[in-house]
N, C-alpha and C positions, 0 to 999 in steps of 0.2 A: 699391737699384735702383728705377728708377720710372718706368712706362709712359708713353710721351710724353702721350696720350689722356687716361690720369690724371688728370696734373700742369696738363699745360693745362686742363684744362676745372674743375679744382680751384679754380684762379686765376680763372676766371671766375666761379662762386660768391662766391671774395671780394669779385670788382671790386663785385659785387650786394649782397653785405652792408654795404661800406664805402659805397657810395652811398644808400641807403638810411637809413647811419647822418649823411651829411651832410644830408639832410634834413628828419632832426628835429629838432626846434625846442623839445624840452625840456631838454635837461641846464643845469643851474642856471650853468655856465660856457660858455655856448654858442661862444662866441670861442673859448676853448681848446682844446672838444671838438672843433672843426672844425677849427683848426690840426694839433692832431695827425692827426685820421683822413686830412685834405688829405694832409700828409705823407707817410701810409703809402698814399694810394690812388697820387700822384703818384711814388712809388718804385716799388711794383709796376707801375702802368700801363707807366711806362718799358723799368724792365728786364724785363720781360713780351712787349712788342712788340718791343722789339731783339734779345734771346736768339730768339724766334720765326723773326727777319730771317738772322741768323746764322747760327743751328743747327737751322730745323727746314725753313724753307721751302725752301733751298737744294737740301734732299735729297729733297721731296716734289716739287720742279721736277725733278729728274733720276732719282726712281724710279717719279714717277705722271703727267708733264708735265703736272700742276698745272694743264689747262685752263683758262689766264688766272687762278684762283682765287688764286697767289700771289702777281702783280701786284696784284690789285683789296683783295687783304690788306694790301698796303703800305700804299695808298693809302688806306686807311681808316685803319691807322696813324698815316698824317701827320693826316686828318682829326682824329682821336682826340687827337692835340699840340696841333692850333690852339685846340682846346677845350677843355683842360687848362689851357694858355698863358693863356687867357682867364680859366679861374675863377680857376688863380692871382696874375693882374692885376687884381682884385676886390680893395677894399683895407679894406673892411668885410665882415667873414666874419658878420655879422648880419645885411645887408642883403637887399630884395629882389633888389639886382641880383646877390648871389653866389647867392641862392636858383633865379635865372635861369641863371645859367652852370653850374648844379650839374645843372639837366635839359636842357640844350643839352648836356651832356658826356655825361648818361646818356643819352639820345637815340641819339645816335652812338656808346656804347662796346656799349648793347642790340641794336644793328644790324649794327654788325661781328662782335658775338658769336653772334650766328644767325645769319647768313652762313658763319661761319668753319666753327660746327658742321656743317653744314650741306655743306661741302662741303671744304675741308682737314683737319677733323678726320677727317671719314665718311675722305678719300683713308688718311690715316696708321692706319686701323682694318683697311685692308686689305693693312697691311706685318704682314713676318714676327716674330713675339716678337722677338727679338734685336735686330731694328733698331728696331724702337718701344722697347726698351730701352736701347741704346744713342743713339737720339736724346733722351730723356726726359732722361738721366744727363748729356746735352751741354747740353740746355736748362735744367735745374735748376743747375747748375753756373755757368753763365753768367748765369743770373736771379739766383743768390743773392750771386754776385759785382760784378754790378751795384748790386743793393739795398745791397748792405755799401760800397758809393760812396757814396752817398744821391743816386743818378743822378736823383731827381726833381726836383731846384731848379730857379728859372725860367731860369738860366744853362742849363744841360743844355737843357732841354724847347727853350727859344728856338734853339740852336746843330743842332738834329731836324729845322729846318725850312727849305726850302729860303730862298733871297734874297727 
C-alpha cells in the first residue's frame, strides 16, 4: 500500500537525483552514462505526469476543487514535454547544447515541483488515510505500467504534445 504524498514526492527526489546525474561530466563513458540515465529520467518523467493526470488530479479536482492548481499542473506538464522533447533532440549527449537543454528541463521540472508541493500535494495531505491510499495504489500502478512501456521515447513524448 502507498501513500499518494509518499510516492509522489518520492519521484521527485529521483527526478533531482537523475538530473543531477546528467550533469556530470565525469564518468569516463559520458555518452553512455547519459543515454541511460536520459532513459530512465524520460520514462519516469512520463509515466509520472500521466499517472498524476489520470489518477490523482481527477480526484483532487472533485474532492478539494483543486483551485485552478490542477490545470496549471497540466500545463506545466506539457511545459515539462517540450523540454524533454528538446534534450531528447540533442543529438550529441556531450555537447554544450545537451548541457543546455539539461538545465532548460531542470528549470521547469524544479518549478513545477515546488508549485505542485506546494499546493496539490499540501490539497491531497488533507484527504483521509484511505483515499491517499487508494489514490497512491492507483497512481503507482499506473506509473509502473507506463514505465514497463518505456513511455519515454521521442515517439511518446512528441504524440503529449498538442499540434
Amino acid at each position: 500500500m502507498a501513500d499518494v504524498v509518499d510516492v509522489i514526492v518520492a519521484d521527485h527526489v529521483r527526478f533531482e537525483t537523475l538530473l543531477r546525474s546528467l550533469r556530470d561530466r565525469s564518468p569516463a563513458d559520458l555518452a553512455g552514462h547519459r543515454r541511460r540515465t536520459l532513459t530512465e529520467l524520460a520514462d519516469l518523467l512520463v509515466a509520472h505526469a500521466t499517472a498524476e493526470e489520470s489518477e490523482v488530479y481527477p480526484k483532487l479536482r472533485e474532492l478539494t476543487g483543486g483551485d485552478g492548481h490542477v490545470e496549471h499542473g497540466e500545463d506545466e506538464h506539457l511545459d515539462g514535454h517540450r523540454r524533454l522533447l528538446a534534450l531528447l533532440d540533442v543529438p550529441d549527449m556531450t555537447s554544450p547544447a545537451f548541457d543546455k537543454a539539461v538545465s532548460k528541463l531542470a528549470n521547469s521540472l524544479y518549478h513545477h515541483l515546488d508549485e505542485e508541493e506546494r499546493t496539490l500535494i499540501n490539497d491531497a495531505r488533507g484527504l483521509d488515510p484511505a483515499t491517499r491510499q487508494a489514490l497512491g495504489d492507483a497512481w503507482l500502478a499506473e506509473r509502473d505500467r507506463l514505465i514497463a512501456l518505456s513511455c519515454g521515447t521521442r515517439t511518446t513524448v512528441a504524440a503529449l504534445l498538442p499540434d
